[in-house]
C-alpha positions as CSV (number, residue, x, y, z in Angstrom):
1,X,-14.3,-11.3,14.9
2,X,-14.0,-11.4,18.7
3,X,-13.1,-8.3,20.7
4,X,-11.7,-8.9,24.4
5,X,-10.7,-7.0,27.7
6,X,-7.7,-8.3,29.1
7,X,-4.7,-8.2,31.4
8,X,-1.1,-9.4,29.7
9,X,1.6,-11.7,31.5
10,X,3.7,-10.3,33.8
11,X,6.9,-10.5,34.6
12,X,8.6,-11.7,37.6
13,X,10.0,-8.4,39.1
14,X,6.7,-6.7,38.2
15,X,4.5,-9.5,39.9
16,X,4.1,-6.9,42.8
17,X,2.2,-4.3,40.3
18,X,-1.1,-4.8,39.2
19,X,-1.4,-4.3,35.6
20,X,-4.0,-2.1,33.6
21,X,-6.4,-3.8,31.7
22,X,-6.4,-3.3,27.7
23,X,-8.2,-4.1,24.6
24,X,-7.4,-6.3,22.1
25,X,-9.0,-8.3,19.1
26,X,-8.5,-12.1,18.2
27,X,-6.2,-12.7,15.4
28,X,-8.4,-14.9,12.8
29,X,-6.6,-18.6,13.7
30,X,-7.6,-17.0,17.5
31,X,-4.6,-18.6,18.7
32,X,-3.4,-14.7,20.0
33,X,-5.1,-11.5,21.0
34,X,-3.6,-8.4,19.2
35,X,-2.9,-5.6,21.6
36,X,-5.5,-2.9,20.4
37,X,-4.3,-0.3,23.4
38,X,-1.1,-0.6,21.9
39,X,-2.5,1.0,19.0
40,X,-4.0,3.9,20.7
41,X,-7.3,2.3,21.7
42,X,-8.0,3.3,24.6
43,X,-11.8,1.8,25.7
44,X,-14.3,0.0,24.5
45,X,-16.8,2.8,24.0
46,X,-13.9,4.5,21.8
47,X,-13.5,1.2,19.8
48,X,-17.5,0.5,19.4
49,X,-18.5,3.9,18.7
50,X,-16.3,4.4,15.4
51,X,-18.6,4.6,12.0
52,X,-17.5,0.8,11.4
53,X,-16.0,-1.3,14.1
54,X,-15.6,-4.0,11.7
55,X,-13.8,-2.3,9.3
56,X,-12.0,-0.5,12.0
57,X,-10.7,-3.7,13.2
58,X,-10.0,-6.0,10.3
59,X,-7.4,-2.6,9.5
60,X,-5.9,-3.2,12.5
61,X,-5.6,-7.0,12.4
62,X,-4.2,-6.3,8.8
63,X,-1.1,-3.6,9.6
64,X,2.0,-5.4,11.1
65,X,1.9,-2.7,13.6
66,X,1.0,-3.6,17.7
67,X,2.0,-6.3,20.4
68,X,0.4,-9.7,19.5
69,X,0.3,-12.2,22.5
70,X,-1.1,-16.0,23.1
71,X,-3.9,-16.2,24.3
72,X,-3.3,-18.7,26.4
73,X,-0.8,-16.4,28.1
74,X,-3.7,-13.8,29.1
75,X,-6.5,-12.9,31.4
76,X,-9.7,-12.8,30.3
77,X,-12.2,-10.1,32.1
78,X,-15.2,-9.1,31.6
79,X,-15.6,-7.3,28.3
80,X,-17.5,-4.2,29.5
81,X,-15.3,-1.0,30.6
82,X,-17.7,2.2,31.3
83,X,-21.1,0.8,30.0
84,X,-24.0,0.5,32.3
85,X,-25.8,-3.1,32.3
86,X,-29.3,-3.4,31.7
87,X,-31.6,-6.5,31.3
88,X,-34.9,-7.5,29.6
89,X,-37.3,-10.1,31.1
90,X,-40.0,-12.6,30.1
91,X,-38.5,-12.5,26.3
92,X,-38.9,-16.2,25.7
93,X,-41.9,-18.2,26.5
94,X,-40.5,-20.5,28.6
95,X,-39.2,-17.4,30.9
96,X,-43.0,-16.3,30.9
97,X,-44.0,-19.9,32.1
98,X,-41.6,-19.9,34.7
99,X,-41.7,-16.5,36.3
100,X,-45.5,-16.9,36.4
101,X,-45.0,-20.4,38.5
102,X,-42.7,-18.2,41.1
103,X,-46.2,-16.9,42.6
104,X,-49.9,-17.0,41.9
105,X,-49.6,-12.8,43.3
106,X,-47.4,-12.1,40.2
107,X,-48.4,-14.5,37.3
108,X,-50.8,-12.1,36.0
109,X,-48.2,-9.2,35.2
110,X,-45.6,-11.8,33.5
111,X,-48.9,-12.9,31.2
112,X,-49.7,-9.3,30.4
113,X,-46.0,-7.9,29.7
114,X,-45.1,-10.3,27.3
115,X,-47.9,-9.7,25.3
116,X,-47.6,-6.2,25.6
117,X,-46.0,-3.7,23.0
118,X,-43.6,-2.5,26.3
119,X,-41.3,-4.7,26.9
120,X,-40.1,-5.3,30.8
121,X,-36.6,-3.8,30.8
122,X,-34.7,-2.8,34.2
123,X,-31.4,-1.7,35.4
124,X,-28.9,-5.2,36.3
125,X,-25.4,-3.6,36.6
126,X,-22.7,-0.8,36.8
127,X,-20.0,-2.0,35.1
128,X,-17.1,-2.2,37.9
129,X,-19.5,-4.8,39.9
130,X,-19.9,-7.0,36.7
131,X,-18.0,-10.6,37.3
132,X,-15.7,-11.7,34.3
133,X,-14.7,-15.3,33.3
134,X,-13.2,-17.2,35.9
135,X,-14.9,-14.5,38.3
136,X,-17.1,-15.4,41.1
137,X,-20.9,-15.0,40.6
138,X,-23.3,-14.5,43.8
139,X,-26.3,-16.5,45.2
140,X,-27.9,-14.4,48.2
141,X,-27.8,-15.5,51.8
142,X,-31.0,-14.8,52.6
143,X,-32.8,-16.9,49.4
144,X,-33.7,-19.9,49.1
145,X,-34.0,-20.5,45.4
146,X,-31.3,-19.1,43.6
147,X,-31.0,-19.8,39.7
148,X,-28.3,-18.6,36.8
149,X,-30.3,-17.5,33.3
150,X,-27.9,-17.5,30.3
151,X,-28.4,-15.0,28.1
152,X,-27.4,-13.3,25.0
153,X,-26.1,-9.8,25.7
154,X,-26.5,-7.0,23.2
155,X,-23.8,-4.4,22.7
156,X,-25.3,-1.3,22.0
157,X,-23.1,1.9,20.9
158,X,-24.1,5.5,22.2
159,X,-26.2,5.6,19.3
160,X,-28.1,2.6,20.0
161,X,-27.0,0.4,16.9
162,X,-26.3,-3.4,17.8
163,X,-22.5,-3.7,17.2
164,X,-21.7,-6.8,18.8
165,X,-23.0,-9.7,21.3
166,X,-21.6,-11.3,24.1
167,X,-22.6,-13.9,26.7
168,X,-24.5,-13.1,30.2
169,X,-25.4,-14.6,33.6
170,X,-28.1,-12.4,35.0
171,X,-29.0,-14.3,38.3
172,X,-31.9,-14.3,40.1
173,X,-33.4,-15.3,43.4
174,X,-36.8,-16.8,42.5
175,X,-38.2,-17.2,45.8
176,X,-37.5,-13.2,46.6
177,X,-39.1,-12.2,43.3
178,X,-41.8,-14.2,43.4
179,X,-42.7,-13.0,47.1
180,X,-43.5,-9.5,45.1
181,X,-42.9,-8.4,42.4
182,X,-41.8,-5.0,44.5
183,X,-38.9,-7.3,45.3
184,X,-37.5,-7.2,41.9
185,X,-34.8,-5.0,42.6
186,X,-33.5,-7.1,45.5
187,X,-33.7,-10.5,43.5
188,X,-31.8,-9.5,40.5
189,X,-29.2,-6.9,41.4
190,X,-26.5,-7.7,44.7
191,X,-22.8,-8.6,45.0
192,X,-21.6,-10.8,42.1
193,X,-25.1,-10.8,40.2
194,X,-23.7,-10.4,36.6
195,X,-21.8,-12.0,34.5
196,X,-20.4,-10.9,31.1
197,X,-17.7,-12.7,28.6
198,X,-15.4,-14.0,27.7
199,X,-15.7,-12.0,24.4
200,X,-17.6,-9.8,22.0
201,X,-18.4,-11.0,18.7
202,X,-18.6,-7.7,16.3
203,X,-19.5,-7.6,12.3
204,X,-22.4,-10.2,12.7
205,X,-26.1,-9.0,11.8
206,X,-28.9,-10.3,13.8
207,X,-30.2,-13.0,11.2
208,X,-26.6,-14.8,12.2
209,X,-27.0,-14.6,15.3
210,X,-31.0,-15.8,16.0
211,X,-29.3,-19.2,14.0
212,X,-27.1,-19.7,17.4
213,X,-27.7,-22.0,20.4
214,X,-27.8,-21.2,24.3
215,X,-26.4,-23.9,26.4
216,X,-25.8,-24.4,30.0
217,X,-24.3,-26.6,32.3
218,X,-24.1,-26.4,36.2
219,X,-21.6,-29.0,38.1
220,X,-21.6,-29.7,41.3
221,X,-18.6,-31.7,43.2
222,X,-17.1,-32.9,39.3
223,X,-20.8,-34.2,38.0
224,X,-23.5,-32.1,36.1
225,X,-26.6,-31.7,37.8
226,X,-28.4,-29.4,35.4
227,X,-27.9,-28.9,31.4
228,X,-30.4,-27.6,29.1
229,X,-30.4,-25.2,26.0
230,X,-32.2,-22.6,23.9
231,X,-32.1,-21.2,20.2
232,X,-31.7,-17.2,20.0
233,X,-34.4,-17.8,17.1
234,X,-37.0,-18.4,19.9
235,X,-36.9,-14.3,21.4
236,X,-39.9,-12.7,20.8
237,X,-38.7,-9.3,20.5
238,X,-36.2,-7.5,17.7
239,X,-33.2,-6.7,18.9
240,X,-33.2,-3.3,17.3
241,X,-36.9,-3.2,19.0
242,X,-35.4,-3.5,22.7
243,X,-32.5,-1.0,21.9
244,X,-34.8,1.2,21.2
245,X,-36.8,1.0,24.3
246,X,-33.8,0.7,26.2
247,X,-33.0,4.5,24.7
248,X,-36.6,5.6,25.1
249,X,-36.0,8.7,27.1
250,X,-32.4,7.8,27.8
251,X,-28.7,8.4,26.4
252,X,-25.7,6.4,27.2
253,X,-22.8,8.1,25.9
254,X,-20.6,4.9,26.3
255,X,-23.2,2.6,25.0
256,X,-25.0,-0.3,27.2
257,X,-25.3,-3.8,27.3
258,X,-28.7,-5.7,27.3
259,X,-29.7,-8.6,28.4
260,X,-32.0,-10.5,26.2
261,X,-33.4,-12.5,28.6
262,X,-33.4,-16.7,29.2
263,X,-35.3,-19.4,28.0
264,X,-33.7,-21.9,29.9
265,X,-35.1,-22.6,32.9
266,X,-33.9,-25.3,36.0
267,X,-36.9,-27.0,37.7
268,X,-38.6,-25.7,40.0
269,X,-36.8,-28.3,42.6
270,X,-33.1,-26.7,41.6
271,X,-31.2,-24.1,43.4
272,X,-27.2,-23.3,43.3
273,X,-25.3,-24.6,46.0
274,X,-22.4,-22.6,46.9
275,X,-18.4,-24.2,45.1
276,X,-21.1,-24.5,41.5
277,X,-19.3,-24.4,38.2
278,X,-21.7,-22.6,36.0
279,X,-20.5,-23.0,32.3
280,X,-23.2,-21.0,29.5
281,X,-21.9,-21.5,25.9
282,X,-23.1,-19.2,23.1
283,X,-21.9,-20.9,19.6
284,X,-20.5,-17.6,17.5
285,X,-18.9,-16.3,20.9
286,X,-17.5,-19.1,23.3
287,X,-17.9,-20.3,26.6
288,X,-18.1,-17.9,29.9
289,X,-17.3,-20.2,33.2
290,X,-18.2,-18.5,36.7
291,X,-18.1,-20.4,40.0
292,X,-20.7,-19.7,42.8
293,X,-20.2,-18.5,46.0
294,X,-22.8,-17.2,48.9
295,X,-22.7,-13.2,49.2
């Protein structure tokens, strides 16, 4: 079951008003998204925070009641409304491998935290700054080695409970965080940084999901110059085991979203050239698309 943020068709003599995004649900064919606002739902957080936002929706989807419209007829944004964006690093092995090949001056910390019973974890987003699909996504002016890392996204209710996933781009600018790893902030969070979409898939449990694929694929002037893909299976840590670091300490009263981290990794050789078509595919959620563009 696949939730969305959107903005419906308009009309010719409203073309001049810019229309409020809603929330809607796929039907089950997902030929049309079923207008949940139209029902009286009026955010995310008020939709993910019910007892059972499964059984919430399938009711819904089931009454003949509210506006059902193609799909094709909408626009897709990102599918976070008042959630803050976090991120955790060096989940995979292969993230470990790379971040420590960024600089000899940082290797040893990557080694130690993802052994460690603390996970990294670290602020990537307020939500009005995230990029939907179709949206631009940034590669800094002042690096030289910019990279996308697809991730799987947690959706984490204000009490913490996993309640859906979605797909992420949380770029980086390896050259910048591997100069120190004080730089951290500067590598990871600027203009266009995140990504988030198209969808959130709600009512699966984490076994499900650790049987899905990661893929990528980066084209440049109509050919692909970088593909590669990952298995969910291969993060080390629980997801229940980062949402509860993530609220260590903490409360988010609209939930959070949190990034698992990437375990696909371009050579060392790669960077993203501005007019790049990023495409990551999650199977069990779809396909978020971004293009590149210097900020």
């Amino acid at each position: 079951m696949k939730v969305c943020r959107f903005v419906p068709p308009i009309s010719g003599s409203a073309s001049h008003l810019l229309p409020a995004p809603r929330l809607g649900v796929l039907t089950p064919d997902g030929s049309q998204v079923l207008d949940l606002t139209s029902l009286g739902v009026e955010s995310l957080p008020a939709l993910l925070n019910q007892p059972d936002c499964r059984l919430a929706l399938d009711g819904y989807l089931q009454s003949a009641l509210g506006r059902r419209i193609p799909l094709s007829m909408v626009t897709l944004l990102a599918p976070v409304d008042t959630q803050e964006v976090w991120a955790a690093g060096v989940t995979y092995l292969r993230s470990k491998s790379a971040r420590m090949e960024e600089s000899d001056f940082s290797a040893t910390a990557y080694d130690r935290v993802y052994d460690a019973a603390r996970p990294e974890i670290f602020f990537k987003s307020m939500p009005a700054k995230v990029s939907g699909p179709g949206g631009p996504i940034g590669i800094r002016s002042d690096a030289r080695w910019n990279v996308p890392e697809p991730e799987l996204v947690l959706v984490l209710n204000a009490r913490g409970t996993v309640v859906g996933y979605s797909i992420g781009n949380d770029m980086s600018s390896r050259d910048i965080e591997g100069e120190n790893l004080l730089y951290l902030p500067q590598a990871k969070m600027y203009k266009h940084a995140c990504a988030l979409g198209p969808f959130i898939t709600v009512g699966v449990s984490e076994e499900e999901a650790r049987a899905w694929t990661i893929s990528i694929a980066i084209e440049r002037a109509g050919a692909t110059v970088f593909s590669g893909s990952t298995e969910v299976s291969k993060i080390k840590r629980g997801f229940d085991e980062l949402s509860q670091w993530l609220f260590r300490s903490q409360e988010f009263p609209s939930g959070a979203m949190l990034l698992t981290g990437t375990g696909v990794v371009p050579p060392n050789e790669f960077t993203l050239a501005a007019g790049d078509v990023v495409r990551i595919r999650v199977t069990g959620i779809g396909e978020l698309v971004n293009t590149v563009e210097v900020v």
